[in-house]
N, C-alpha and C positions, 0 to 999 in steps of 0.2 A: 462439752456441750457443742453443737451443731445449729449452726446458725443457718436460715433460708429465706431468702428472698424472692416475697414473689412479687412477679412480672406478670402485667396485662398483658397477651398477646392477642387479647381479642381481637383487637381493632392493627393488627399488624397482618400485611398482606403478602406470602410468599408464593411465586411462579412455581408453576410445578407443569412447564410445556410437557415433561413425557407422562404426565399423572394427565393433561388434557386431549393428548392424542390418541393415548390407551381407550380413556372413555368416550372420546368420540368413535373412533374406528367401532370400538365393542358397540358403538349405539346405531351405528349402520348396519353392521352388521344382525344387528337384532330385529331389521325394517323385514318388511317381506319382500321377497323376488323382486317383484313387478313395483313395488316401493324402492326396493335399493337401484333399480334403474331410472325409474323415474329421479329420485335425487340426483345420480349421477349425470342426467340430461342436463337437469335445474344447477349443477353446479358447473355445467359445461358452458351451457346456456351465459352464464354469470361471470363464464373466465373473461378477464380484460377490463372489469367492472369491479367488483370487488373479492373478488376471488380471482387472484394470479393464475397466469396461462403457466401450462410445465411447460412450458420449452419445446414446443413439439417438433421444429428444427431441429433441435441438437440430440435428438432421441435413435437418429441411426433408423428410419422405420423403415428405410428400405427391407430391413431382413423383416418385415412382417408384410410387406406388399402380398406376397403370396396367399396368406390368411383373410386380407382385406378383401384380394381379389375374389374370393371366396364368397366372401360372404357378401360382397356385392351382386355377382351371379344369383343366391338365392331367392326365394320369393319372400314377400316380404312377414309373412306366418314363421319359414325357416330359420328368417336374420331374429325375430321374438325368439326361438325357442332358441337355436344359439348362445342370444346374450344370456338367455335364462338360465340355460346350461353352465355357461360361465361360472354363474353366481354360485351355483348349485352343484361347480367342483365335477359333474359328469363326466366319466373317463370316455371320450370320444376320440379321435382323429383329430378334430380341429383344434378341441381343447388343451388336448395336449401338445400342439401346434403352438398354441397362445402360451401354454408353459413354460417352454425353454426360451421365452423375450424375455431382453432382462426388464428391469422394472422401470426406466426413462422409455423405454420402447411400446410399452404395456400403459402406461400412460396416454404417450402420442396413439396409439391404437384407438382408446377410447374418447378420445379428442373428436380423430378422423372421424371417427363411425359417431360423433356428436355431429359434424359438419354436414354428414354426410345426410343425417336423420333432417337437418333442418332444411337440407335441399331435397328431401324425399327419394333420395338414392336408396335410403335404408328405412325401413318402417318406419316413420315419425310418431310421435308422441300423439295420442288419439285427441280430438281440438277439446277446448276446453276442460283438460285432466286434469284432477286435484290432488297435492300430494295429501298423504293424510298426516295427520297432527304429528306425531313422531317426525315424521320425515319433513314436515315444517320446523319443526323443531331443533333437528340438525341441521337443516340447509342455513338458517337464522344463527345458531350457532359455528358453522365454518366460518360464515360470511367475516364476523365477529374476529376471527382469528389471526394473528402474525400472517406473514410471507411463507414462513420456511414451517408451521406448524399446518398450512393448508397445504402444503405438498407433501408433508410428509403422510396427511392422513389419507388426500388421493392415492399417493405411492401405493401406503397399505393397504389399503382398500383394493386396488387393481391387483394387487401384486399377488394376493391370497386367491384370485379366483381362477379359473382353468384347471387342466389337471397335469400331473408330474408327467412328464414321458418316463416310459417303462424302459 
């Protein structure tokens, strides 16, 4: 005979940071273009606050000065359709420029070009934009998060966009 015992685990709570990183990163990624930028501003915006800075010193950006310098030349319709491009993996020059950064560098990248947006160096965030409910949704949800689970979902988050060099 077989004896069993059951156990309430209702009310018992276990951590699953790589079960909340999966589904955050998958739930930016679900935003639209011009959404997953927008949060990306809103969480730049927020680094230092409650959302941890990546370290954009220790990220070595020198090796992406070139790209920066780039896309600061542009006009500011080209720096939009860029970052858009990013998002959207287009196989260009620059993209795959942004490809071969490793992913501390690819971070401070979109740091700078957060800095740079709020100084108007780089198209800024149109006045009064509103993210939409999703993307409220996650930016509420980062905030929410560990030290080492909001950088790892920036990491992924930058790190999947650009395109491979050939």
């Amino acid at each position: 005979m077989v004896t069993t015992t059951n156990t309430n685990f209702a009310n018992t709570f276990i951590s699953n940071p790589t079960g909340t990183v999966d589904a955050t990163v998958q739930q930016f990624q679900q935003l639209t273009v011009d959404d997953q930028l927008a949060a990306l501003w809103f969480i730049y915006l927020e680094t230092g606050k409650s959302i941890t800075p990546a370290a954009p010193g220790a990220a070595r950006l020198q090796l992406a000065e070139g790209l920066l310098n780039q896309v600061k030349k542009m006009t500011h319709q080209e720096q939009l359709q860029f970052m858009r491009e990013l998002i959207q993996k287009v196989n260009t020059p620059a993209n795959r420029a942004y490809g071969v950064l490793s992913a501390n560098t690819k971070l401070a990248f979109w740091y700078r070009l957060a800095q740079w947006m709020e100084e108007g160096t780089v198209i800024p965030m149109p006045n009064g934009y509103k993210l939409s409910e999703q993307g409220k949704q996650l930016f509420a949800k980062i905030q929410q998060l560990e030290f080492n689970q909001q950088i790892t979902i920036l990491r992924r988050v930058v790190v999947d966009m650009g395109a491979d060099a050939l």
